[in-house]
N, CA, C and O atoms as a Tinker XYZ file with bonds, in Angstrom:
   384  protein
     1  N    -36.827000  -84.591000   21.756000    73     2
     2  CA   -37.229000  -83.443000   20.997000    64     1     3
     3  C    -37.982000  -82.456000   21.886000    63     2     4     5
     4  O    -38.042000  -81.240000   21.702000    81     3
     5  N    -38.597000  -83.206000   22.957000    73     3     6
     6  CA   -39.641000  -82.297000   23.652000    64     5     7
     7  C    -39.216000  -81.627000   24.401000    63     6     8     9
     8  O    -39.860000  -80.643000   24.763000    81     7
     9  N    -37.739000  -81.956000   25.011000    73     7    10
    10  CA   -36.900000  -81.028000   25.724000    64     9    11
    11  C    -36.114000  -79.940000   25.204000    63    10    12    13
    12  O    -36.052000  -78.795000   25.651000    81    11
    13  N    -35.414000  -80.516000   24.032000    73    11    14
    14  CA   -35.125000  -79.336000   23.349000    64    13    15
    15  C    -35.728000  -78.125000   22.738000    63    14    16    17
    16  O    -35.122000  -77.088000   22.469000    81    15
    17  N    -37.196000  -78.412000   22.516000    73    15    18
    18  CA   -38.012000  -77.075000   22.239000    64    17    19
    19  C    -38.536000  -76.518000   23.384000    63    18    20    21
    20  O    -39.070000  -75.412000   23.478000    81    19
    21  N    -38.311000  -77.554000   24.482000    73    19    22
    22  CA   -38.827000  -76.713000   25.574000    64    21    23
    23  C    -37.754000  -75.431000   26.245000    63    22    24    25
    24  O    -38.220000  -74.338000   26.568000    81    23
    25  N    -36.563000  -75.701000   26.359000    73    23    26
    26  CA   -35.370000  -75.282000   26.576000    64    25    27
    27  C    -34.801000  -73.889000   25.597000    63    26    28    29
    28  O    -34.159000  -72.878000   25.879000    81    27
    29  N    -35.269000  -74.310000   24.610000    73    27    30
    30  CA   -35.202000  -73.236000   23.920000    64    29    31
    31  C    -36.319000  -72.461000   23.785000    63    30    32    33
    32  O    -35.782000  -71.387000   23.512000    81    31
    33  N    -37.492000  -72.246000   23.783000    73    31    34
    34  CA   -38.615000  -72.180000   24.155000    64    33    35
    35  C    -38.458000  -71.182000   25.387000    63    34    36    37
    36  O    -38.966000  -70.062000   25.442000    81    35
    37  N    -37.825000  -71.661000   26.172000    73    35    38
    38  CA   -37.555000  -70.739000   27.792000    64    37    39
    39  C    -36.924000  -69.851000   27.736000    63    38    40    41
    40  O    -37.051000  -69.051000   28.663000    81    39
    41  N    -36.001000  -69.553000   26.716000    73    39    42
    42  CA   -34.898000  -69.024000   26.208000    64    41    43
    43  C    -35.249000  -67.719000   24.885000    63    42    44    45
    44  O    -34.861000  -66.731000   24.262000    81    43
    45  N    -35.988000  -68.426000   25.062000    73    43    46
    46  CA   -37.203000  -66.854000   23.937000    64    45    47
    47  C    -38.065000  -66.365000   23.810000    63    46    48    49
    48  O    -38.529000  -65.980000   22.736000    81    47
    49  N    -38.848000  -66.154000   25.638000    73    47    50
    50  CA   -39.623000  -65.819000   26.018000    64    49    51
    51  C    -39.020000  -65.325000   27.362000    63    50    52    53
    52  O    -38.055000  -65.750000   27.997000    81    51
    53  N    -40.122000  -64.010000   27.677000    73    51    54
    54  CA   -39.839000  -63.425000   28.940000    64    53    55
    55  C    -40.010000  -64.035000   30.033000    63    54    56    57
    56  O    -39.085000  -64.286000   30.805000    81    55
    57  N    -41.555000  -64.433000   30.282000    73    55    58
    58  CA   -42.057000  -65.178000   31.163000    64    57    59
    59  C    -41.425000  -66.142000   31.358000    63    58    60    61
    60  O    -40.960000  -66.444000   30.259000    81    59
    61  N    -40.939000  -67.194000   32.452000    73    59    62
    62  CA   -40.428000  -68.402000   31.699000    64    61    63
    63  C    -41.196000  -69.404000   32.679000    63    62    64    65
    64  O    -40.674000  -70.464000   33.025000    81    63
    65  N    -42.553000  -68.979000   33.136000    73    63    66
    66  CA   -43.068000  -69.775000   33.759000    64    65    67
    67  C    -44.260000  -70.102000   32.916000    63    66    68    69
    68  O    -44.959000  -71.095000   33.117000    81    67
    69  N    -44.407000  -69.474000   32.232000    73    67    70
    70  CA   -45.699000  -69.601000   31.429000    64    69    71
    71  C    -45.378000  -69.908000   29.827000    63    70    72    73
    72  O    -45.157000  -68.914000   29.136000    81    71
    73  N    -45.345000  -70.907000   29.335000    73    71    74
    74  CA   -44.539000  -70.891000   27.952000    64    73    75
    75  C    -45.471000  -71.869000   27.348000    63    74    76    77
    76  O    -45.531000  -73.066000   27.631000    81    75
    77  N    -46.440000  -71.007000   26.186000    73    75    78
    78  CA   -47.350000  -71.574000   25.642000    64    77    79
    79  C    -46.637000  -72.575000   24.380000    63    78    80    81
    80  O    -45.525000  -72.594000   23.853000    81    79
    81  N    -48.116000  -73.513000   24.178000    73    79    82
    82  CA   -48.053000  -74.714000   23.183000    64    81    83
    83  C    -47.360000  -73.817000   21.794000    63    82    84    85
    84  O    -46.243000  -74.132000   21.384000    81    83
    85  N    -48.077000  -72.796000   21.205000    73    83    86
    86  CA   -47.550000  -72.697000   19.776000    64    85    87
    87  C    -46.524000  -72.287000   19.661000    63    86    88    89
    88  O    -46.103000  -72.238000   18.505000    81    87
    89  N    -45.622000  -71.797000   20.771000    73    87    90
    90  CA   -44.346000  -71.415000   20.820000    64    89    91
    91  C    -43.008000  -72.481000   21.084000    63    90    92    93
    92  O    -41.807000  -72.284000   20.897000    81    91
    93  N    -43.704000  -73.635000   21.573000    73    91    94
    94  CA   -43.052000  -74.516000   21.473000    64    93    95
    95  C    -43.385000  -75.320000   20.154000    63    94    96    97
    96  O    -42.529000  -75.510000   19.290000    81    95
    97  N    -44.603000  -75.751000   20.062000    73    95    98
    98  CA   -44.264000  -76.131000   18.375000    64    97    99
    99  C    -43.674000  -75.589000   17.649000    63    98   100   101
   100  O    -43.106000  -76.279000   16.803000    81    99
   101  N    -43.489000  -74.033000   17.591000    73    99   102
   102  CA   -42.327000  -73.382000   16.119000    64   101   103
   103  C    -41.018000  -73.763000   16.230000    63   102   104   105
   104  O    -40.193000  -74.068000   15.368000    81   103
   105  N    -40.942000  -73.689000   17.607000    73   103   106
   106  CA   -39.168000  -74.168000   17.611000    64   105   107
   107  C    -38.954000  -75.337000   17.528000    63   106   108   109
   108  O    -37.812000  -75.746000   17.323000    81   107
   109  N    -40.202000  -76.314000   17.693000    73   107   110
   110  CA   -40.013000  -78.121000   16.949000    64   109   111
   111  C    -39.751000  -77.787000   15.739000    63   110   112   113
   112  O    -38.691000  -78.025000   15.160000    81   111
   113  N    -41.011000  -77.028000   15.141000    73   111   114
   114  CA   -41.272000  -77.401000   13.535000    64   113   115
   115  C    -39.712000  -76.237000   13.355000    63   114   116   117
   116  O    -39.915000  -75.918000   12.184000    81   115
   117  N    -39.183000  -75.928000   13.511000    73   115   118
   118  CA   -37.917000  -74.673000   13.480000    64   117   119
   119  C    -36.444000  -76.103000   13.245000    63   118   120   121
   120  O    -35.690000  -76.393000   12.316000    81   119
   121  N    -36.652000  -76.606000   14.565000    73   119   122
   122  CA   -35.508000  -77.393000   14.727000    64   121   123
   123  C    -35.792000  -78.908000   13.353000    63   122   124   125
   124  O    -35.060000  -79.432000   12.513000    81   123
   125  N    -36.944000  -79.067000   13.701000    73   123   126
   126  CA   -36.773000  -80.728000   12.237000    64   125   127
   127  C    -36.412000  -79.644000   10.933000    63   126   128   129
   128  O    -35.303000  -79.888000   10.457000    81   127
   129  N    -36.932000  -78.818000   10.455000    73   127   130
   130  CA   -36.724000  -78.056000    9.324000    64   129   131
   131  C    -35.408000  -77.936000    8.927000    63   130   132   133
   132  O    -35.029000  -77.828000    7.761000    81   131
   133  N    -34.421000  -77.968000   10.340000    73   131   134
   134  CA   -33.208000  -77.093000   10.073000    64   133   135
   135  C    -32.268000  -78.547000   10.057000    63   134   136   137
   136  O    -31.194000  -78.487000    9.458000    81   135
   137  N    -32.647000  -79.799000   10.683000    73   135   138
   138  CA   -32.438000  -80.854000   10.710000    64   137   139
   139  C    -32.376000  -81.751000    9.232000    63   138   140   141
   140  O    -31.392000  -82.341000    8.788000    81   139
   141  N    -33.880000  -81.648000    8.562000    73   139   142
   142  CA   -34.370000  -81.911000    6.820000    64   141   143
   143  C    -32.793000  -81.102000    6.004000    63   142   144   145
   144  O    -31.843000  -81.698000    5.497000    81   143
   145  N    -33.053000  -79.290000    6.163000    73   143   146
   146  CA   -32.594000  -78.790000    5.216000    64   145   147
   147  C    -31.029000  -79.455000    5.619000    63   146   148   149
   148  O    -30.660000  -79.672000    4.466000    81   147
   149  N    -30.255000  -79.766000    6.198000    73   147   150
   150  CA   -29.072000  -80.220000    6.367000    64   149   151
   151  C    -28.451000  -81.427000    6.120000    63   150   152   153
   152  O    -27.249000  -81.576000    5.899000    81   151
   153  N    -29.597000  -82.589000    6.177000    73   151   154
   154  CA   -29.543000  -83.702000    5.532000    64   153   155
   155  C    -29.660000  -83.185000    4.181000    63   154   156   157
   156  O    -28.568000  -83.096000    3.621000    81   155
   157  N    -30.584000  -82.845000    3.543000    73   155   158
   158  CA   -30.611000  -82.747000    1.858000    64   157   159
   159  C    -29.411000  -82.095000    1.301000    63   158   160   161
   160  O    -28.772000  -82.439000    0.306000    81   159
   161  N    -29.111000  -80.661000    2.444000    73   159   162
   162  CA   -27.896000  -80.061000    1.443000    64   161   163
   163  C    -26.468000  -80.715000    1.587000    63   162   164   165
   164  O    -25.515000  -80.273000    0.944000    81   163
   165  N    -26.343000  -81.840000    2.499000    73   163   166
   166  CA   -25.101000  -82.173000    2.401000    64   165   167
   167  C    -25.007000  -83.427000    3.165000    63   166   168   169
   168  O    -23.991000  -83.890000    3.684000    81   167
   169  N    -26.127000  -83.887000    3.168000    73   167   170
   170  CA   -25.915000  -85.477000    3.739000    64   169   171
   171  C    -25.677000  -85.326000    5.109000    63   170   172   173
   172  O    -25.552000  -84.228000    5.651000    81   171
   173  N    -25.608000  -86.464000    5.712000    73   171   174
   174  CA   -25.596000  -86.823000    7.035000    64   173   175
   175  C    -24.301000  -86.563000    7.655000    63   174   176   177
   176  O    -24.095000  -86.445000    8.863000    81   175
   177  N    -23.233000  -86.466000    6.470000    73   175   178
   178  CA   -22.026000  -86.073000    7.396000    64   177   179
   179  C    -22.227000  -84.273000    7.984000    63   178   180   181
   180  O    -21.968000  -84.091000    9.174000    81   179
   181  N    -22.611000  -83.204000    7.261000    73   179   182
   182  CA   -22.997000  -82.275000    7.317000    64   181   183
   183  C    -24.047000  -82.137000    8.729000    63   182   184   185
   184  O    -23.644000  -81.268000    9.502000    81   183
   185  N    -25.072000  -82.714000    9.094000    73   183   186
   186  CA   -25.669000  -83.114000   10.116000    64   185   187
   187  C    -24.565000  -83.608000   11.340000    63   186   188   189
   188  O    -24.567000  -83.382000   12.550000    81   187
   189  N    -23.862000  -84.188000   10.689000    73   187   190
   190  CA   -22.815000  -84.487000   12.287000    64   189   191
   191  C    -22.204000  -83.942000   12.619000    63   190   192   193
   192  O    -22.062000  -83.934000   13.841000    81   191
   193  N    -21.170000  -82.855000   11.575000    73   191   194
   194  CA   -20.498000  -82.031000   11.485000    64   193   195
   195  C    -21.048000  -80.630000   12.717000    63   194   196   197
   196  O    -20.516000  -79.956000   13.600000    81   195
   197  N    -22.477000  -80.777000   12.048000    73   195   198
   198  CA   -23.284000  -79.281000   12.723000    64   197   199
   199  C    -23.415000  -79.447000   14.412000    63   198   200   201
   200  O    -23.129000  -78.675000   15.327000    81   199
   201  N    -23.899000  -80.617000   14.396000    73   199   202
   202  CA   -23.856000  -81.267000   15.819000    64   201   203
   203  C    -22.744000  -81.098000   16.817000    63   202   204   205
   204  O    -22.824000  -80.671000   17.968000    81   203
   205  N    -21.537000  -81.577000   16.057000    73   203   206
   206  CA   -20.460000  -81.237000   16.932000    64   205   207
   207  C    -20.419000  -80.007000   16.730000    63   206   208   209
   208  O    -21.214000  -79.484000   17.510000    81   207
   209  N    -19.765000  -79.017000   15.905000    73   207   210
   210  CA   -19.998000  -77.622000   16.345000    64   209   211
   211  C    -20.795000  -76.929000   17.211000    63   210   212   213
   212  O    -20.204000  -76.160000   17.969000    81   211
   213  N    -21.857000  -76.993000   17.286000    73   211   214
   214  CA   -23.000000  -76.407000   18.321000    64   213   215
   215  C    -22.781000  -76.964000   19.587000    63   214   216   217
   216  O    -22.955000  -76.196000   20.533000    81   215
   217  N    -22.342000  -78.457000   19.908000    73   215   218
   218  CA   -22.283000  -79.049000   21.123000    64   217   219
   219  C    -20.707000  -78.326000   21.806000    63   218   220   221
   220  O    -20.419000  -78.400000   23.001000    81   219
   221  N    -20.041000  -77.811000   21.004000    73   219   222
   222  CA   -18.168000  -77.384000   21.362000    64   221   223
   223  C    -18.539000  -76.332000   22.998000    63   222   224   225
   224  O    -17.907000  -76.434000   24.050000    81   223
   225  N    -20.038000  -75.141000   22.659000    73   223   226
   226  CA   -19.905000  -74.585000   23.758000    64   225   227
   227  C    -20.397000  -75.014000   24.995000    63   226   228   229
   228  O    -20.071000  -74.742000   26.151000    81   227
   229  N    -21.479000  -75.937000   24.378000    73   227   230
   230  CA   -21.445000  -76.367000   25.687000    64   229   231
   231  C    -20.771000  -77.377000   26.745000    63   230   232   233
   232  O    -20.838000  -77.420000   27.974000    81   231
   233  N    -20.204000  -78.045000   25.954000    73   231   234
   234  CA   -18.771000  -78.820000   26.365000    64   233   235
   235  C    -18.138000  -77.782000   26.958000    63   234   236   237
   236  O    -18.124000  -77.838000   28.187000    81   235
   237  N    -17.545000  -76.739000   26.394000    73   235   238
   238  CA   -16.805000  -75.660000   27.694000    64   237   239
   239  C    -17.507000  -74.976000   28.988000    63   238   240   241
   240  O    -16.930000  -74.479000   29.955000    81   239
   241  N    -18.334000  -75.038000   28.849000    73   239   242
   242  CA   -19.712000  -74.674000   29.868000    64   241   243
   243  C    -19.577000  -75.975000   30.972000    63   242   244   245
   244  O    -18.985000  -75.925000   32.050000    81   243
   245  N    -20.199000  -76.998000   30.473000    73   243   246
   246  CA   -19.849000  -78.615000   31.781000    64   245   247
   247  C    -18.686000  -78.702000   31.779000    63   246   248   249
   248  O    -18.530000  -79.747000   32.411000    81   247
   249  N    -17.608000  -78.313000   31.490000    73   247   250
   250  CA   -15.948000  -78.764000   32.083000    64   249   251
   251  C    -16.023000  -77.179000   32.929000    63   250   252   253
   252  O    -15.066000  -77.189000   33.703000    81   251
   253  N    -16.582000  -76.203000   33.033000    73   251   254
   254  CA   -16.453000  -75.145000   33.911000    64   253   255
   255  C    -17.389000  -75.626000   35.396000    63   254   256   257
   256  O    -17.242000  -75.396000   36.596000    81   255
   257  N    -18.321000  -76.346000   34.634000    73   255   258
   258  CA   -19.531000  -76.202000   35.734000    64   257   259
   259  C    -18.981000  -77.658000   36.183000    63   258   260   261
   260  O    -19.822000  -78.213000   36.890000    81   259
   261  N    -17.863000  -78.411000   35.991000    73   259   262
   262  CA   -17.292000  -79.823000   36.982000    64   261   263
   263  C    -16.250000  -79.677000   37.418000    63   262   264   265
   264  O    -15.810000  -80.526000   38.194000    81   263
   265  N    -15.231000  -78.157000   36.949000    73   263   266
   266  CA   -14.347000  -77.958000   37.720000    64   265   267
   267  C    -15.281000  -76.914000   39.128000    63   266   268   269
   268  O    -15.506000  -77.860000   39.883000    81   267
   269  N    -15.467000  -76.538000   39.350000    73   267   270
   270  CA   -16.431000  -75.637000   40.142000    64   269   271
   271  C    -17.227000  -76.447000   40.945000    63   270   272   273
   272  O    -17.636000  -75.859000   41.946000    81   271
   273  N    -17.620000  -77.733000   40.821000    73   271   274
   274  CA   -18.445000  -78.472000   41.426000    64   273   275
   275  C    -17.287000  -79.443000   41.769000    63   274   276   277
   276  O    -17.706000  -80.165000   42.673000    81   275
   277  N    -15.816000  -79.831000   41.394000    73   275   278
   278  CA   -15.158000  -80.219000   41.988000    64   277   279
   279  C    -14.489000  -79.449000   43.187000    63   278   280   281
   280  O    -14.627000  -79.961000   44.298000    81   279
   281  N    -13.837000  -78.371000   43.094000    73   279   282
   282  CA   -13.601000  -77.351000   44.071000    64   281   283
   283  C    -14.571000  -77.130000   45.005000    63   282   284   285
   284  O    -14.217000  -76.520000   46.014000    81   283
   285  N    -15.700000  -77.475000   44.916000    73   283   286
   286  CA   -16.983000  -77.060000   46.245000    64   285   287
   287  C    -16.661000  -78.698000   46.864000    63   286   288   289
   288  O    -16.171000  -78.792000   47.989000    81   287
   289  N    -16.890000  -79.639000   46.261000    73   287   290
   290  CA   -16.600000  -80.639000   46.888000    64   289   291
   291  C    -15.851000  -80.737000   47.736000    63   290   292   293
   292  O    -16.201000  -81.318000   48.763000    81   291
   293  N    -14.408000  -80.145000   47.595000    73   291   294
   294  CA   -13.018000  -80.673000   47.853000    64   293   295
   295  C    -13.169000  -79.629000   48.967000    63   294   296   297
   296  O    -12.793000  -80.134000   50.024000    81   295
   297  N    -13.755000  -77.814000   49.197000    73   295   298
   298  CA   -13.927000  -77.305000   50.356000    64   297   299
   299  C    -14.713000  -78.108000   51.165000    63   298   300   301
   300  O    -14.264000  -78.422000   52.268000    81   299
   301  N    -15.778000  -78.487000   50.827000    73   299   302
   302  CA   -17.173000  -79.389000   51.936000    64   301   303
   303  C    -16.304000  -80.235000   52.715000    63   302   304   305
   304  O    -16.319000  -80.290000   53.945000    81   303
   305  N    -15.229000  -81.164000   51.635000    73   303   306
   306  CA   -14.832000  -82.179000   52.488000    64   305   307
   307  C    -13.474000  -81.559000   53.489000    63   306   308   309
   308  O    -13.204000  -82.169000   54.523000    81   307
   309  N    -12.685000  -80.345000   53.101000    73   307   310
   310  CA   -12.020000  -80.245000   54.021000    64   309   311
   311  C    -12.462000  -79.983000   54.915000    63   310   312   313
   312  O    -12.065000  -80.578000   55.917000    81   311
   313  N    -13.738000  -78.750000   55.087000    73   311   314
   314  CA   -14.089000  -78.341000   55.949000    64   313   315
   315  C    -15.258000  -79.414000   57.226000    63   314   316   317
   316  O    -15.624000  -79.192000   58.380000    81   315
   317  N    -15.508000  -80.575000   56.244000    73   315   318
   318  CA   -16.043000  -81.796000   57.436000    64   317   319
   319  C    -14.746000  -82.434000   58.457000    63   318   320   321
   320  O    -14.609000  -82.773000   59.632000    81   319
   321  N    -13.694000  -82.335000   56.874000    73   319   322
   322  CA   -12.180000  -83.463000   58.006000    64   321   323
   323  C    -11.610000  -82.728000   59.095000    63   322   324   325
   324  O    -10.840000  -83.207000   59.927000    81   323
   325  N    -12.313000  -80.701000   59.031000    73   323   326
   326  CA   -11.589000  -80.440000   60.291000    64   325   327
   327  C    -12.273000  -80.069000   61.057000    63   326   328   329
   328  O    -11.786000  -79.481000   62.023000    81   327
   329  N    -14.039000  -80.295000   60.936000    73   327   330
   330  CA   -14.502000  -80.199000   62.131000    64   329   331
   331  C    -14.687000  -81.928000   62.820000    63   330   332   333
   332  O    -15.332000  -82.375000   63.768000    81   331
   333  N    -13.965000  -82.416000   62.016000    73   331   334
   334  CA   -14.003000  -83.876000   63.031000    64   333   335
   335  C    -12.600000  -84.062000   63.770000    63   334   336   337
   336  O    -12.449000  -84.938000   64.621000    81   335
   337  N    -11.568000  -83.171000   63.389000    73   335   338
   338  CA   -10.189000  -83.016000   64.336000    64   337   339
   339  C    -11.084000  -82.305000   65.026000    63   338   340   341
   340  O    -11.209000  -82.970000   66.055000    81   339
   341  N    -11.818000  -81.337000   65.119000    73   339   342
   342  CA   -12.347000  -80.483000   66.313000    64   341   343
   343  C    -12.726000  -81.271000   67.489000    63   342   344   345
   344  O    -12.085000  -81.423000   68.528000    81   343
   345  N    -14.011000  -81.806000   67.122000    73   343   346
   346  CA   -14.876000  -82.469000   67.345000    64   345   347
   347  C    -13.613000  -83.855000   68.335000    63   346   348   349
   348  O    -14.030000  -84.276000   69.414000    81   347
   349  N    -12.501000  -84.271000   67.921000    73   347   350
   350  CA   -11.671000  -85.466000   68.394000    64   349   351
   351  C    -10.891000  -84.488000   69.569000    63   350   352   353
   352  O    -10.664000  -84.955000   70.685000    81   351
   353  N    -10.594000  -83.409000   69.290000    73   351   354
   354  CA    -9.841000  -82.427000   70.152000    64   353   355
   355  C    -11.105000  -82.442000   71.897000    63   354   356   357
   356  O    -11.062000  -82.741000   73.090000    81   355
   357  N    -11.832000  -82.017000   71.092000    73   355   358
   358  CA   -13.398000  -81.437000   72.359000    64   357   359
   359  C    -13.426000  -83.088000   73.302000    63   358   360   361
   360  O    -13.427000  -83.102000   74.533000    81   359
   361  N    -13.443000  -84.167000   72.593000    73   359   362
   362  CA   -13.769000  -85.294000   73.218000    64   361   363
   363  C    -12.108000  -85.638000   73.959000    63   362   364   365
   364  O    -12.187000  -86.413000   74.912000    81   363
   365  N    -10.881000  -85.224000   73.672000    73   363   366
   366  CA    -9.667000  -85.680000   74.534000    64   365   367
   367  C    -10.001000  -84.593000   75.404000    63   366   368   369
   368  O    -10.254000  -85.259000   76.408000    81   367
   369  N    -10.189000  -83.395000   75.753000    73   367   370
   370  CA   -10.437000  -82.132000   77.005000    64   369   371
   371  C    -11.351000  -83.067000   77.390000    63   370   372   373
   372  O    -10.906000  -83.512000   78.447000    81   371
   373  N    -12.475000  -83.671000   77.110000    73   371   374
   374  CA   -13.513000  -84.191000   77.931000    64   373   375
   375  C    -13.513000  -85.462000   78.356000    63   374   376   377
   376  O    -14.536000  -85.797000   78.954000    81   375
   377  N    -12.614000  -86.332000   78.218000    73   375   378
   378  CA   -12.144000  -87.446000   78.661000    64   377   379
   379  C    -11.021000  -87.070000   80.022000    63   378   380   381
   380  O    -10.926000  -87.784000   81.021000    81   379
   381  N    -10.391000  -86.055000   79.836000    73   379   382
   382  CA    -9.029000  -85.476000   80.946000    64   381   383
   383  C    -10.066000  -85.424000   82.196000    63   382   384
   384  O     -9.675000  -85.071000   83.308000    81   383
C-alpha cells in the first residue's frame, strides 16, 4: 500500500523530491475508499474486474520497456562478439 500512495503521490505533485505525509495519506485513504466502495457495489468480482482493467496499460508499457531492453541487450552483445574478433585479429598480427 505504501508504495502505491507513494507512486502516485509523485505523480501529483511538482516537487517530487519533497512529498509530504498528508499527501500521501489522501491517496491511501483515496485508494482503500475506492477499494470499500467497489467491494460493496458489486462484490469482489467487480474488484477484480477493475484490477485487470487498470493493470491492461501497464502491461503494454513492460512488454515495450522488455522489447527495448531486449534489443539493447542483443546490440551490447553484438557489439562485445566483435570486439573480441578484433581483439583475436590484433593477437594473430602479433603473434606473425
Amino acid at each position: 500500500m505504501d508504495s502505491s500512495t507513494y507512486m502516485t503521490a509523485i505523480f501529483s505533485v511538482k516537487n517530487k523530491n519533497d512529498i509530504s505525509v498528508p499527501i500521501k495519506t489522501f491517496w491511501a485513504i483515496y485508494v482503500i475508499l475506492n477499494a470499500i466502495l467497489m467491494i460493496y457495489l458489486g462484490g469482489l468480482e467487480v474488484l477484480k474486474f477493475s484490477a485487470i482493467v487498470l493493470a491492461f496499460p501497464f502491461m503494454i508499457i513492460i512488454l515495450i520497456m522488455s522489447y527495448g531492453l531486449l534489443k539493447e541487450s542483443c546490440r551490447i552483445t553484438g557489439e562485445h562478439h566483435e570486439e573480441s574478433e578484433e581483439v583475436q585479429t590484433i593477437q594473430k598480427i602479433a603473434d606473425k
